[in-house]
PLY file of the C-alpha trace (Angstrom):
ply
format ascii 1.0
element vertex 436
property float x
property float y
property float z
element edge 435
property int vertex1
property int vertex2
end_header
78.74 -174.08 79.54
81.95 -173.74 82.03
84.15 -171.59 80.25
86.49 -170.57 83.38
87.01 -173.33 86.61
87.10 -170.39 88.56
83.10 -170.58 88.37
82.90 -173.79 90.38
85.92 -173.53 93.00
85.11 -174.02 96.44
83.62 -171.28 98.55
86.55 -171.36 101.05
89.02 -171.70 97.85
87.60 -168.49 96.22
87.46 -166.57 99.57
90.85 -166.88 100.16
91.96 -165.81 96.53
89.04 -162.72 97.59
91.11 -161.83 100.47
94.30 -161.57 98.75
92.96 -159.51 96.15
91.44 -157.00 98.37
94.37 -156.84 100.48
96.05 -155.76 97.37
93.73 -153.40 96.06
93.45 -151.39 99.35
97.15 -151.50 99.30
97.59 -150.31 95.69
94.81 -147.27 96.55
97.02 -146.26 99.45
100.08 -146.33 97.34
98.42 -143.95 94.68
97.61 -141.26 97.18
94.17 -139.98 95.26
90.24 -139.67 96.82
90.17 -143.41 98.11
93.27 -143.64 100.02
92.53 -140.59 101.85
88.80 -141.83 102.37
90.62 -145.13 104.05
93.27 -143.13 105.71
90.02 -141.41 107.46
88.74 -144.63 108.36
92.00 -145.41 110.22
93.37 -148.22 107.51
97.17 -148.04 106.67
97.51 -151.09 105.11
95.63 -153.87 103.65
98.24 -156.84 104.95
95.65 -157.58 107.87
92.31 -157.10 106.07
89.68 -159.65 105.57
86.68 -159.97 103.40
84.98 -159.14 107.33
86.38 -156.02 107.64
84.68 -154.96 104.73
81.52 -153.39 106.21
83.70 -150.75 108.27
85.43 -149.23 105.24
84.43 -145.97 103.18
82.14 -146.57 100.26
82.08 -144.38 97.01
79.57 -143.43 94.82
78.69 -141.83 91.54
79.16 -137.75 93.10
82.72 -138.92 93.80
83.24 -139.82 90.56
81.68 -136.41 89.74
83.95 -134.70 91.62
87.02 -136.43 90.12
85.82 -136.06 86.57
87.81 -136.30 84.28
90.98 -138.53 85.92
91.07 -137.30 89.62
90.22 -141.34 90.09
92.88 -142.91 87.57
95.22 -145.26 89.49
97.67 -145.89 86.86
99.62 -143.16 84.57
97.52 -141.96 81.52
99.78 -143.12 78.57
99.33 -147.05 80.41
95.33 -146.75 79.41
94.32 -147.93 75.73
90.39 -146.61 75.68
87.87 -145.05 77.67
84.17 -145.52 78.10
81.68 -143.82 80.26
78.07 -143.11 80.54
75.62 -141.20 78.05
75.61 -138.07 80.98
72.13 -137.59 80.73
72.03 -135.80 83.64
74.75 -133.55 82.51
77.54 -134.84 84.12
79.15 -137.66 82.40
81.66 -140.19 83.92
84.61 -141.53 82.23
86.32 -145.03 82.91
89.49 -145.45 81.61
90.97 -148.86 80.58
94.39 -150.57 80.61
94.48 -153.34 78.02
94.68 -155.55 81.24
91.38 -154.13 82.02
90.51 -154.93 78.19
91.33 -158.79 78.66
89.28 -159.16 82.49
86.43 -157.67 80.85
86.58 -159.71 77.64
87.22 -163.02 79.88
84.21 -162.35 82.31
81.53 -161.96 79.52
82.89 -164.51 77.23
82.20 -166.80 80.91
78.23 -165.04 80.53
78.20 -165.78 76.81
79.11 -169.80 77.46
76.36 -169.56 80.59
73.57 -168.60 78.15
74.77 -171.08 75.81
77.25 -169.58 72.94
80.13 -171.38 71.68
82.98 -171.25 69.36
80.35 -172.08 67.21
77.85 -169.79 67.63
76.95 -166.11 65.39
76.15 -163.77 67.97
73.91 -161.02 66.35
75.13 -157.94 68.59
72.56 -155.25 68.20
73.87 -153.23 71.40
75.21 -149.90 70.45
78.77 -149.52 69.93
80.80 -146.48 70.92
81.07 -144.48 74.49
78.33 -146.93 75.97
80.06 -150.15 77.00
77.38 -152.66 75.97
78.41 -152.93 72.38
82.03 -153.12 72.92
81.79 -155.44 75.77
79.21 -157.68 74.44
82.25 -158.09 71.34
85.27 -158.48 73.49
83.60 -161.46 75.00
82.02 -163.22 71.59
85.58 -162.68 70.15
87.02 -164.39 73.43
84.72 -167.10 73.27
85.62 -167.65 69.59
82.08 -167.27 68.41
81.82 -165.29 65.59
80.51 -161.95 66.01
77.74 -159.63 63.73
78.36 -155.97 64.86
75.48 -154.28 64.08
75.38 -151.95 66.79
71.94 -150.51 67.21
69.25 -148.93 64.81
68.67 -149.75 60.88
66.23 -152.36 62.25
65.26 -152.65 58.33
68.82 -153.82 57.96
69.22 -156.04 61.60
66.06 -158.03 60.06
67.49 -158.69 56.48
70.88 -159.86 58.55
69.67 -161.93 60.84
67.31 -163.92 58.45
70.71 -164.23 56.03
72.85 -164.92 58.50
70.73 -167.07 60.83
72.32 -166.11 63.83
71.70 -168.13 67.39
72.62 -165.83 70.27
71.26 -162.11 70.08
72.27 -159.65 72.11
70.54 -156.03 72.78
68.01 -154.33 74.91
64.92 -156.05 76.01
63.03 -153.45 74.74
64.91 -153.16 71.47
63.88 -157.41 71.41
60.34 -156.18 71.64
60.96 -153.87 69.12
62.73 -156.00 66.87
59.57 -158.57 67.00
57.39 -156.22 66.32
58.92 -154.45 63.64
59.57 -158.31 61.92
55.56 -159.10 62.27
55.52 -155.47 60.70
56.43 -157.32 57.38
55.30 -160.31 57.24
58.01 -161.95 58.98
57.57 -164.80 61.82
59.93 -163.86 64.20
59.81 -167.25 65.79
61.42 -168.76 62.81
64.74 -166.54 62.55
66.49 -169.03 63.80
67.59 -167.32 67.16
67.97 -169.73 69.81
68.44 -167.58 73.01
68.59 -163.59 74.01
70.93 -162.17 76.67
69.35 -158.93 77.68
69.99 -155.73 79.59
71.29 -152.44 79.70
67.66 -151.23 81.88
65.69 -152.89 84.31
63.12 -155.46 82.93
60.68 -157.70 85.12
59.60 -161.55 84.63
56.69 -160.50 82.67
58.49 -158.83 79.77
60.70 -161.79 79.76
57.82 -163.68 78.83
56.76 -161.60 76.16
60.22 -162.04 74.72
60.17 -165.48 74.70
56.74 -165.11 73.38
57.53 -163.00 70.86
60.79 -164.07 69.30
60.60 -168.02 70.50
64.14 -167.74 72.25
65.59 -168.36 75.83
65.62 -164.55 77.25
68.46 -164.15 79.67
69.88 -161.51 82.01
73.01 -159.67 81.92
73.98 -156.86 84.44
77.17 -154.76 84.24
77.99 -150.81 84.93
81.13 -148.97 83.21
82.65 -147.76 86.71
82.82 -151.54 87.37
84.21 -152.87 83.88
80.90 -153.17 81.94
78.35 -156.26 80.69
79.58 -159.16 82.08
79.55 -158.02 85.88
77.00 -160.53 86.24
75.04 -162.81 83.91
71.83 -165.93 84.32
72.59 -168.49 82.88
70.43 -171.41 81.04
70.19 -173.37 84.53
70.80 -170.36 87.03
67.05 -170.51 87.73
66.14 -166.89 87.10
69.88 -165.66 89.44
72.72 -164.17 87.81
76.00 -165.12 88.66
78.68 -162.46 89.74
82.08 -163.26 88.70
83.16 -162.52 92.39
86.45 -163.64 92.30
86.88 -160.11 90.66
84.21 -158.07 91.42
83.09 -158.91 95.01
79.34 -157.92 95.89
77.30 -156.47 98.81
73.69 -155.73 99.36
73.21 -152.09 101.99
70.58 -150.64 103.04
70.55 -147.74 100.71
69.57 -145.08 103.91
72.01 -146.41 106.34
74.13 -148.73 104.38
74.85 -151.47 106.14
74.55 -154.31 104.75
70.90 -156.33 104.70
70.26 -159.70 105.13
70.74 -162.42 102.30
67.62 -162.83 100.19
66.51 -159.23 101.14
66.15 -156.26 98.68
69.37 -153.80 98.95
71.51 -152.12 96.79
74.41 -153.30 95.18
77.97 -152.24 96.14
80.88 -153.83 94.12
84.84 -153.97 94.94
87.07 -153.81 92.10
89.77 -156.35 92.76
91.99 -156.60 89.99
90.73 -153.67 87.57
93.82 -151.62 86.80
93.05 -148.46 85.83
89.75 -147.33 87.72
89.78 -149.55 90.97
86.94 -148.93 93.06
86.54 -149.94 96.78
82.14 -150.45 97.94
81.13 -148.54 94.78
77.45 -147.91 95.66
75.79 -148.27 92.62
72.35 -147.47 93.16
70.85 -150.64 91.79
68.96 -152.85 94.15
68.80 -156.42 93.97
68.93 -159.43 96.37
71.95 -161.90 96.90
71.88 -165.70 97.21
74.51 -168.01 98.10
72.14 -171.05 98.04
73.92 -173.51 95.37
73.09 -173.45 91.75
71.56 -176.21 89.72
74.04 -175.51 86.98
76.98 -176.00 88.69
78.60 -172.46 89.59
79.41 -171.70 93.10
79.69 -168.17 92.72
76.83 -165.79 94.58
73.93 -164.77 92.67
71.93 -161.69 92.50
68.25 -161.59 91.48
67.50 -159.07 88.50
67.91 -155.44 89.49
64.14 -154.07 90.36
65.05 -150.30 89.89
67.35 -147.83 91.03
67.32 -145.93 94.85
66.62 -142.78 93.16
64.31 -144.14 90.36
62.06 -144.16 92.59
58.63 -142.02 92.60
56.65 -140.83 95.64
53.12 -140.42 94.58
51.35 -138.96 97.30
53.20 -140.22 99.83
53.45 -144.01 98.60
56.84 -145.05 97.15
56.53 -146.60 93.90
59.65 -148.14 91.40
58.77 -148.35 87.75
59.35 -152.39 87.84
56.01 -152.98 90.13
54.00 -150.96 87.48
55.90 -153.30 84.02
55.34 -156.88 86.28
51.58 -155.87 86.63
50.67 -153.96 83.17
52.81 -157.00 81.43
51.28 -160.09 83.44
48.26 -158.84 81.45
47.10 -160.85 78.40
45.31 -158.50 77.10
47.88 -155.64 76.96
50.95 -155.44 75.05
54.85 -154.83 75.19
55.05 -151.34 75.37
53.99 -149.28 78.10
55.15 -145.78 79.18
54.19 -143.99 83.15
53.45 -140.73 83.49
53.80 -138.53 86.29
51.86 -135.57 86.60
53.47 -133.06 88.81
51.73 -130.42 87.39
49.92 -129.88 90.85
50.60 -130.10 94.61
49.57 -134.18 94.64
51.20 -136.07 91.70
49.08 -138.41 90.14
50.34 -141.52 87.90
48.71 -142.46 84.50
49.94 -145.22 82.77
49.38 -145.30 79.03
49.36 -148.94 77.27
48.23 -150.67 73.79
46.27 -153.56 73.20
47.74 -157.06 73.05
45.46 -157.67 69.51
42.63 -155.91 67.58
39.44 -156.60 69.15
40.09 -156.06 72.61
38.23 -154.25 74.60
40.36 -151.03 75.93
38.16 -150.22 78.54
37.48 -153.90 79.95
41.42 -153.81 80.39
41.49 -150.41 81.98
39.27 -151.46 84.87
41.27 -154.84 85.08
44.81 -153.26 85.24
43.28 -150.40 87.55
42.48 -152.84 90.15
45.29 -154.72 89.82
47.54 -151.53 89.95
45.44 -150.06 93.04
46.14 -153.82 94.60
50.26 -153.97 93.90
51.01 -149.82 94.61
48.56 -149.40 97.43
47.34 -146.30 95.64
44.92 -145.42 93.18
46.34 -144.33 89.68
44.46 -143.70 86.06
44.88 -146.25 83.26
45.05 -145.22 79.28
44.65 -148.02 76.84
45.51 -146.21 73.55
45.91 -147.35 70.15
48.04 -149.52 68.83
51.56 -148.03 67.55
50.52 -144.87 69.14
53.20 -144.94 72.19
56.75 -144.51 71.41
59.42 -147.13 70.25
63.12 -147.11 71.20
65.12 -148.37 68.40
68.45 -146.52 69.90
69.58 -146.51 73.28
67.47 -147.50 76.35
63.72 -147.43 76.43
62.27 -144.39 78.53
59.34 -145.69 80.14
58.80 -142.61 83.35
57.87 -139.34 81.47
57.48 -136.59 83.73
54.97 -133.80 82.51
55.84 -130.68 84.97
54.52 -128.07 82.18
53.09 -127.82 78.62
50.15 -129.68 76.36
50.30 -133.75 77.61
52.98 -135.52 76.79
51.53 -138.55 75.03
48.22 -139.06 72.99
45.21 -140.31 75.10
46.79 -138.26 78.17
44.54 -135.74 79.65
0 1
1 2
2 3
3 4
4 5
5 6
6 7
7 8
8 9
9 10
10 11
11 12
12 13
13 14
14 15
15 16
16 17
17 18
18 19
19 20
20 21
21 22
22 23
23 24
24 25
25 26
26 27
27 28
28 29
29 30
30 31
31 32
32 33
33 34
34 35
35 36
36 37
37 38
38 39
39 40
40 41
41 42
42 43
43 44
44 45
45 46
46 47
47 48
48 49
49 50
50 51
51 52
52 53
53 54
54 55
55 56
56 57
57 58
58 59
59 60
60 61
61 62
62 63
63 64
64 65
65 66
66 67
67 68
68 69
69 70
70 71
71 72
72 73
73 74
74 75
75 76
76 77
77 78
78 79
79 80
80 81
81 82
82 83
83 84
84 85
85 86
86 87
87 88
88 89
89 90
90 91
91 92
92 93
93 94
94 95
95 96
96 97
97 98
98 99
99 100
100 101
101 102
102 103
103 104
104 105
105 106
106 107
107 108
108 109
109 110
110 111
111 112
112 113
113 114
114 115
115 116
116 117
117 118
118 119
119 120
120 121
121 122
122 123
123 124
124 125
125 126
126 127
127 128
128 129
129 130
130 131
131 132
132 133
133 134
134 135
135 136
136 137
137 138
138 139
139 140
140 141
141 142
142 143
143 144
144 145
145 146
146 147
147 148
148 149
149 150
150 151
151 152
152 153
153 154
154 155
155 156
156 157
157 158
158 159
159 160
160 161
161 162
162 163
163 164
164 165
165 166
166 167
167 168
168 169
169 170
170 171
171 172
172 173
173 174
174 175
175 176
176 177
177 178
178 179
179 180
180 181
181 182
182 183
183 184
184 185
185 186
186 187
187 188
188 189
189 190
190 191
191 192
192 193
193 194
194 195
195 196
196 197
197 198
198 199
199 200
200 201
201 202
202 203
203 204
204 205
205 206
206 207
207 208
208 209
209 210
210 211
211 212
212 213
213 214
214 215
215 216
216 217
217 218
218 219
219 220
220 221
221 222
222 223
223 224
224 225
225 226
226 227
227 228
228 229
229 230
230 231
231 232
232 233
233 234
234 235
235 236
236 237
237 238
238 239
239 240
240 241
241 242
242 243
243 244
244 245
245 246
246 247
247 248
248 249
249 250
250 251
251 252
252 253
253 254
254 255
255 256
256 257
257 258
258 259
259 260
260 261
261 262
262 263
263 264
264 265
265 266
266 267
267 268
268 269
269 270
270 271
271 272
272 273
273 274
274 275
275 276
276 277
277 278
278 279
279 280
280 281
281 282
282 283
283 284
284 285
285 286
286 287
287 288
288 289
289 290
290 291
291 292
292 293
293 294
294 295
295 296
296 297
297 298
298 299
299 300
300 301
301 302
302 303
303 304
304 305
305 306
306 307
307 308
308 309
309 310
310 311
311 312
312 313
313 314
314 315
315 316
316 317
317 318
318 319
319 320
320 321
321 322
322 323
323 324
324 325
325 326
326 327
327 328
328 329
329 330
330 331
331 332
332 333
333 334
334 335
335 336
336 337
337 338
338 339
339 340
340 341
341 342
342 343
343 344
344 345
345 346
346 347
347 348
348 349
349 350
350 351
351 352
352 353
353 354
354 355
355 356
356 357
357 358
358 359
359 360
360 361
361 362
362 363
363 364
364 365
365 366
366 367
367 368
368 369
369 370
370 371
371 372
372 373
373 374
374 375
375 376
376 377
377 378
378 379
379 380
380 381
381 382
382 383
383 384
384 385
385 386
386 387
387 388
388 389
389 390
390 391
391 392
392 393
393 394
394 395
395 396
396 397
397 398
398 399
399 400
400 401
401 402
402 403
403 404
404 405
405 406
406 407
407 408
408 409
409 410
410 411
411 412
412 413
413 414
414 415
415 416
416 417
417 418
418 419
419 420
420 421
421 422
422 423
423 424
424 425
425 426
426 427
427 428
428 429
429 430
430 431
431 432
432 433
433 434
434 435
């Protein structure tokens, strides 16, 4: 399940190799002359001969409108012609971002996900069924670099053509898959759908992410498809999957391979850094990425650290699973409210199924929040589940917010991509069946 040593050196052993690297990154920013080094050159840093992993909360952080602002190259650190691929996000938003990659860059990222991929329990061994999508996104890519590093052998189905994942996996009888947590709830259901046990595909353990998920979906994974369902957290400005990944006896943490990618928790309105075990968000430094090296990238994500040791072994810190984003984050009538709170309590129900979808009505002055969901089976009683998971919801949010229990199939399925749970109706007829 070790697939590097670096995983289990000595705290003082890896901090040293930490300062080095940073050292050199600052210095190699400096050198290139582009948005960072004048960001440090602010700061009053000249050099990085005298830095240490301490000095680290006094210098400039970066964050996704910088990349913005550079887009297209304006944050390359190495001539164009030295980078072999680039990869970005979907730009849902409008403005994509672009990461370019050296093949050095290639290898790092293939090495730190094959060391996920061995965590979760994959081996030379293993058929790793990888049903993340291929292409711009980095899951699908990464998730292969690392299977192909591992020397497992690798089924690239990219995502979609469930019809055809289904007949593959049940001829191929892979053990590891990898996709979407939602696209695993998916994939059970669509299975059952014909006839098909999902528990007996053979599949021995998930490794899931991409978007946020809470303990209570895990759950109905593991339900569902009779696997292991693990974690796996990466971002493309940072390399990718394989930032961070649980592992079979990480006790619910994900290890970050630090000695690359070091990590820090801020406050996300004043960011300094918070406390271990409390909630902040997560800033990474690049140390040895080539092409796009990034000094306290803010990433938006929030999560909580741990350096308390690890019952399998690694000595590397661990961060819980991400609970939402700092600007995911909905203010219904004056109570702040993050998507994950309303999955842990709509899940932890028995009587309610995997999918669920929020809705925000801004339509007037005061927002109000429905939340649409299906029944776990037929039989149950919709409205005996409304007034449970109204309660409940009132309880975890501190706020009062409607409950629709629809009919089964009737909320929509992500088979491509990641799974939009917050619909926002500003305008229009309602947005999903059952919504008034």
């Amino acid at each position: 399940m070790i697939f590097d040593p670096a995983e289990t050196m000595s705290v003082d052993e890896r901090g040293a190799l930490q300062t080095r690297r940073l050292r050199a990154l600052v210095d190699r920013l400096l050198a290139d002359g582009g948005r960072q080094a004048g960001l440090l050159r602010e700061a009053g840093v000249e050099r990085g001969g005298e830095l240490t992993l301490d000095d680290l909360p006094g210098l400039p952080t970066v964050s996704k409108p910088d990349l913005w602002d550079a887009y297209p190259f304006g944050m390359l650190a190495v001539p164009l012609e030295d980078c072999v691929t680039v990869h970005g996000s979907s730009g849902t938003s409008g403005r994509p971002t672009l990461v370019p990659y050296t093949a050095h860059d290639l290898d790092l990222w293939a090495h730190v996900m094959a060391r996920g991929l061995a965590g979760a329990g994959a081996t030379r061994a293993s058929i790793v069924h990888n049903a993340y999508g291929y292409g711009l996104f980095t899951g699908g890519l990464g998730v292969d670099h690392g299977a192909r590093a591992l020397g497992a052998t690798v089924i690239p189905m990219s995502s979609g053509n469930t019809a055809r994942q289904l007949r593959l996996i049940q001829d191929l009888r892979p053990d590891v898959l990898t996709c979407t947590p939602s696209y695993a709830i998916y994939l059970a259901e669509a299975a059952r759908a014909e006839d098909i046990d999902p528990t007996t595909l053979g599949i021995r353990v998930g490794v899931h992410g991409a978007e946020p998920w809470t303990e209570a979906m895990r759950e109905q994974i593991e339900l569902l498809l009779g696997i292991r369902a693990l974690d796996i957290y990466g971002l493309s400005e940072v390399i990718g999957p394989g930032v961070a990944c649980e592992s079979l006896d990480s006790g619910g943490w994900l290890h970050v391979q630090e000695d690359h990618f070091f990590v820090e928790a801020l406050d996300p309105a004043t960011g300094l850094p918070v406390p271990e075990g409390e909630l902040g968000e997560l800033t990474f430094t690049t140390f040895t990425k080539e092409a796009f090296p990034l000094l306290r990238y803010r990433t938006g994500d929030l999560a909580r650290l741990s350096r308390k040791p690890s019952p399998d072994g690694r000595t590397t810190v661990k961060m819980s699973k991400v609970v939402g984003r700092s600007d995911d984050m909905l203010v219904i009538r004056g109570v702040n409210v993050y998507p994950s709170e309303v999955e842990a309590v709509v899940l932890a129900d028995a009587g309610v199924g995997p999918q669920y979808a929020i809705v925000v009505d801004a339509r007037a002055t005061l927002p109000r929040l429905v939340v649409c969901c299906e029944p776990s089976a037929p039989g149950v009683d919709g409205l005996e589940v409304g007034a449970r998971l109204h309660g409940a919801l009132a309880r975890r949010l501190g706020l009062g917010c409607e409950v629709r229990v629809v009919e089964p199939g009737t909320l929509p399925r992500t088979e491509v991509g990641k799974a939009r749970r917050v619909i926002r109706w500003d305008a229009g007829p309602a947005p999903l069946p059952g919504v008034e």
